[in-house]
Backbone bond lengths (Angstrom), bond angles and torsions (degrees), N, CA, C in turn:
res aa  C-N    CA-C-N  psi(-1)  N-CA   C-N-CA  omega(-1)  CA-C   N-CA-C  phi
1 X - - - 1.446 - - 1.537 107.73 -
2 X 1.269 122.05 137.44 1.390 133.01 -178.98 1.429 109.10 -96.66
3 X 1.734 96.55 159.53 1.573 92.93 -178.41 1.533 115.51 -61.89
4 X 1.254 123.57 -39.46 1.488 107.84 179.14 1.339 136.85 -62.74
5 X 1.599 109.72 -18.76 1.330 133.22 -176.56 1.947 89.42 -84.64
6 X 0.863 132.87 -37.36 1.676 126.75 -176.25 1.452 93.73 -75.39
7 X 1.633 120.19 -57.41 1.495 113.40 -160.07 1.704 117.61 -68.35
8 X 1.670 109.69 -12.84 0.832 91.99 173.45 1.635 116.10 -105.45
9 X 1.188 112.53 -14.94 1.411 115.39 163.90 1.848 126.61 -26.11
10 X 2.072 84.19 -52.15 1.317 92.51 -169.22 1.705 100.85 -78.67
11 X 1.270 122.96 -14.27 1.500 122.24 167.96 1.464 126.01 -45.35
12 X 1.509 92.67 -41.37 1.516 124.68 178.94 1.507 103.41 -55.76
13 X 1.047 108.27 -77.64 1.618 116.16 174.86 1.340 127.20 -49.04
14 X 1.326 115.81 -37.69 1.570 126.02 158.33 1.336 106.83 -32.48
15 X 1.486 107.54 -71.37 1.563 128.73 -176.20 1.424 112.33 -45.17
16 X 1.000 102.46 -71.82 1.578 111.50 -175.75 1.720 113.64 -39.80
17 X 1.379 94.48 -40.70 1.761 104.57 -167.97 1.714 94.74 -66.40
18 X 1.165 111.09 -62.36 1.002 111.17 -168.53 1.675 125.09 -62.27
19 X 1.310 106.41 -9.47 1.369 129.19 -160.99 1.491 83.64 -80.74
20 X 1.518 119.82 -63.74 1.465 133.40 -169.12 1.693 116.72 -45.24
21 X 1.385 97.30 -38.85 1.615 111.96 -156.16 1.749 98.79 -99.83
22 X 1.516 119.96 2.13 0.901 108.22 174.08 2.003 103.94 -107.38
23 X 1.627 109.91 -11.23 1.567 111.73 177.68 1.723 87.39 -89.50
24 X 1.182 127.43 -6.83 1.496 114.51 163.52 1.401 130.55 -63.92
25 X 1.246 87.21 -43.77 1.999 112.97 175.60 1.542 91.70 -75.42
26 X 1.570 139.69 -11.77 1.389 101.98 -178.09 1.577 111.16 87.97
27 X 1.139 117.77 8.06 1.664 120.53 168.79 1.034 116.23 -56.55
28 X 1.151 136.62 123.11 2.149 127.80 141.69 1.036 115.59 15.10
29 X 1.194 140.60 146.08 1.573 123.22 159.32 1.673 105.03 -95.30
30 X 1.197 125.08 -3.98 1.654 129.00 -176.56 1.718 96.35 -78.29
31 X 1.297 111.77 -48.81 1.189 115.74 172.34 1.272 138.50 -21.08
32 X 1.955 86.30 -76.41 1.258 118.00 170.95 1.964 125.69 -40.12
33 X 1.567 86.75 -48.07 1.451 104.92 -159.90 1.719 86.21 -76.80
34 X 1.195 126.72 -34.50 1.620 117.60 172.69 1.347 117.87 -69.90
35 X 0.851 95.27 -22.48 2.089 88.41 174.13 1.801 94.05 -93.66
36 X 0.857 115.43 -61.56 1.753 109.92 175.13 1.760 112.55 -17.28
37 X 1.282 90.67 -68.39 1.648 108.25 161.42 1.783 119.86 -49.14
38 X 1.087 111.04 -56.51 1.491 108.60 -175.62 1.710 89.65 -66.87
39 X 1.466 149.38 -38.80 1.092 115.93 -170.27 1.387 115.99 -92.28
40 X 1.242 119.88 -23.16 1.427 123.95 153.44 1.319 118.65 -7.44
41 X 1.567 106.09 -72.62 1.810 130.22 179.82 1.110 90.08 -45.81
42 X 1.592 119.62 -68.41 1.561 117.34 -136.53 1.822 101.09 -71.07
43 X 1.134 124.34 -45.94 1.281 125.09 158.05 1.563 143.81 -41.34
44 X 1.316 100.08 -17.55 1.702 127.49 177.70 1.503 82.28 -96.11
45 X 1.091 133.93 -78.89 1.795 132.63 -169.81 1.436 119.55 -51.73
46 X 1.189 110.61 -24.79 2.018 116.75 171.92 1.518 95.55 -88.45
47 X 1.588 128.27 -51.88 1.163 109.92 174.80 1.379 145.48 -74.12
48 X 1.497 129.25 4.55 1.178 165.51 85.55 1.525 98.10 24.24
49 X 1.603 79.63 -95.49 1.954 98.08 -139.96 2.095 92.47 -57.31
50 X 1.065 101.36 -12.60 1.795 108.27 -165.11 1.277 86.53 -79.52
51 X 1.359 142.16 -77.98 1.397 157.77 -138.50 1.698 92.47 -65.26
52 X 1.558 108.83 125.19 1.329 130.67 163.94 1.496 112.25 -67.98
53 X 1.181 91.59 142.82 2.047 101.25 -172.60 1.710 76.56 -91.54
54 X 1.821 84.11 157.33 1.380 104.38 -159.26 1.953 81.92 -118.12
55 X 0.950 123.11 137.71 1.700 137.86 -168.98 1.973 105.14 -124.07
């Protein structure tokens, strides 16, 4: 497993957790699914710029 495939895994789970605990509180779900989305990106772009090019 490569670093980007771990870093974004744990992105995954970030998301999700937080995804859960915010239909706990009773959030929007339009909301939700936009921040889901905004961290999506941001997690694809940290796990990216981290991940060593393979030569």
């Amino acid at each position: 497993m490569n670093w980007f495939n771990l870093a974004f895994a744990g992105w995954v789970i970030v998301i999700i957790a937080l995804a859960l605990a915010a239909y706990m509180m009773k959030a929007p779900p339009v909301w939700i699914a936009i921040g889901s989305l905004a961290l999506l990106g941001v997690g694809i772009i940290t796990s990216v710029s981290r991940a060593k090019p393979r030569i």
